[in-house]
C-alpha positions as CSV (number, residue, x, y, z in Angstrom):
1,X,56.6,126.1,98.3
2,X,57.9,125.6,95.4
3,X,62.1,124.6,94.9
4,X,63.6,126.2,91.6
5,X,65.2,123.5,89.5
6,X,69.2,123.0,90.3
7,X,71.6,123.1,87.7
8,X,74.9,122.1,89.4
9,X,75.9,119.1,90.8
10,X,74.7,118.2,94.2
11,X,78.4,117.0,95.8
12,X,81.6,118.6,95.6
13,X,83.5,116.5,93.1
14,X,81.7,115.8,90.2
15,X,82.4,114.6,86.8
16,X,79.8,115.4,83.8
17,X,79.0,113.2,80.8
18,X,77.0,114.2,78.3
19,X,74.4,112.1,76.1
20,X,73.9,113.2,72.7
21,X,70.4,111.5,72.5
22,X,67.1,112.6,72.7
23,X,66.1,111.2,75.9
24,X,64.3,112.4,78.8
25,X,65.2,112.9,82.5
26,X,63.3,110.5,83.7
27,X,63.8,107.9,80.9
28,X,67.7,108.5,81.8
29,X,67.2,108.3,85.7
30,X,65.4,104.9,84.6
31,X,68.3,102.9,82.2
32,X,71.5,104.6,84.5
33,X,69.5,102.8,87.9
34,X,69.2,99.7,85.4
35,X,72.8,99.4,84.3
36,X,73.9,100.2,88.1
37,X,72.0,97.9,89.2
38,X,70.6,100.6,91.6
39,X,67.0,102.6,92.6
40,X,66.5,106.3,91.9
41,X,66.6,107.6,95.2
42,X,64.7,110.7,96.3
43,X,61.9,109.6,92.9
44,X,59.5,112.0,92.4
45,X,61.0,115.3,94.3
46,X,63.2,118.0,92.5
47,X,66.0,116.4,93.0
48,X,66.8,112.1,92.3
49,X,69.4,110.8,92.1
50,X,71.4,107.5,91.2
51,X,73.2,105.8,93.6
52,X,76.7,104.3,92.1
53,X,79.0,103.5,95.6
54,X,79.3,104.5,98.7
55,X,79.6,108.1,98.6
56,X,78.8,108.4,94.8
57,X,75.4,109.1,92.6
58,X,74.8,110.5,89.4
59,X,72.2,113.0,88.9
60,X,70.6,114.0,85.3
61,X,70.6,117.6,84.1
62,X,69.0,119.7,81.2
63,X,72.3,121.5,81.1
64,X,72.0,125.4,80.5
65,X,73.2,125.5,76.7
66,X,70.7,123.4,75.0
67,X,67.2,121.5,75.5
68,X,67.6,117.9,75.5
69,X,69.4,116.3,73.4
70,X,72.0,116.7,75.1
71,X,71.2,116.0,78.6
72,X,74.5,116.2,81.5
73,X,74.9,113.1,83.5
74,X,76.7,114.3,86.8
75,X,78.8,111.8,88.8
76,X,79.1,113.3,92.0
77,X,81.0,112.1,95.4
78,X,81.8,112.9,98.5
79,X,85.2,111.8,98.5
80,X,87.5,113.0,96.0
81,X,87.4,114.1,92.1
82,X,89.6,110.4,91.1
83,X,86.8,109.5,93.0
84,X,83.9,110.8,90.6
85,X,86.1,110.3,87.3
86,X,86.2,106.9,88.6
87,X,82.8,106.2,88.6
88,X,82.3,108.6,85.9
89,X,84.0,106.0,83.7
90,X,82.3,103.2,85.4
91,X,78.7,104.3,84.0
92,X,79.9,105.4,80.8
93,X,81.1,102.1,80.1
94,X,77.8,100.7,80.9
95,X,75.4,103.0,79.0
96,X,78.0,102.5,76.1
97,X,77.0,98.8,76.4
98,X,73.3,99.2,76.6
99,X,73.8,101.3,73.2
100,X,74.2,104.8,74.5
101,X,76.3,107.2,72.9
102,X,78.2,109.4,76.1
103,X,81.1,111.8,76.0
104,X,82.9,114.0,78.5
105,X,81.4,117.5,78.8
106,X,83.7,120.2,76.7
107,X,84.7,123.1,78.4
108,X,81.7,125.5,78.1
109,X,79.3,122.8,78.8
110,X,80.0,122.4,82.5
């Protein structure tokens, strides 16, 4: 069987980042697990994902308007949308150190 690729977040509150570099899914799964300190959970099916906290991950996506680059970064949690922005901010911050160039999503890019 074979599961069609998912192109919304996977939790109810999410926050999206975008990086404006060519960089693949994998590749991103790889350096967002390294600056979170963290393991890509659920590696190799349709759908890892980054564990941030407790009740919050970020998931990579070839967002609908564009091939990579850009590619959507989703922060998602289980708790609340201050929640996500939270750790949103938290891993933007990070990839920002590690020489990454992220943004919020604009309005038609969510």
């Amino acid at each position: 069987m074979t599961v069609p690729p998912r192109d919304t977040p996977g939790g109810p509150h999410a926050v999206t980042l975008v990086v404006d570099m060519p960089v693949t899914k994998l590749d991103a799964l790889d350096v967002i697990a390294f600056v979170a300190d963290a393991v890509i959970d659920n590696a190799g099916t349709a759908f890892p994902r980054v564990g941030l906290a407790p009740d919050a991950w970020a998931e990579v996506q070839i967002p609908k308007f564009a091939d990579p680059p850009p590619l959507a970064i989703d922060v998602c949690s289980d708790i609340s949308p201050v929640h996500a922005q939270q750790h949103a901010d938290r891993l933007a911050a990070a990839l920002t150190r590690v020489g990454w160039t992220v943004r919020p999503a604009r309005g038609i890019e969510r």
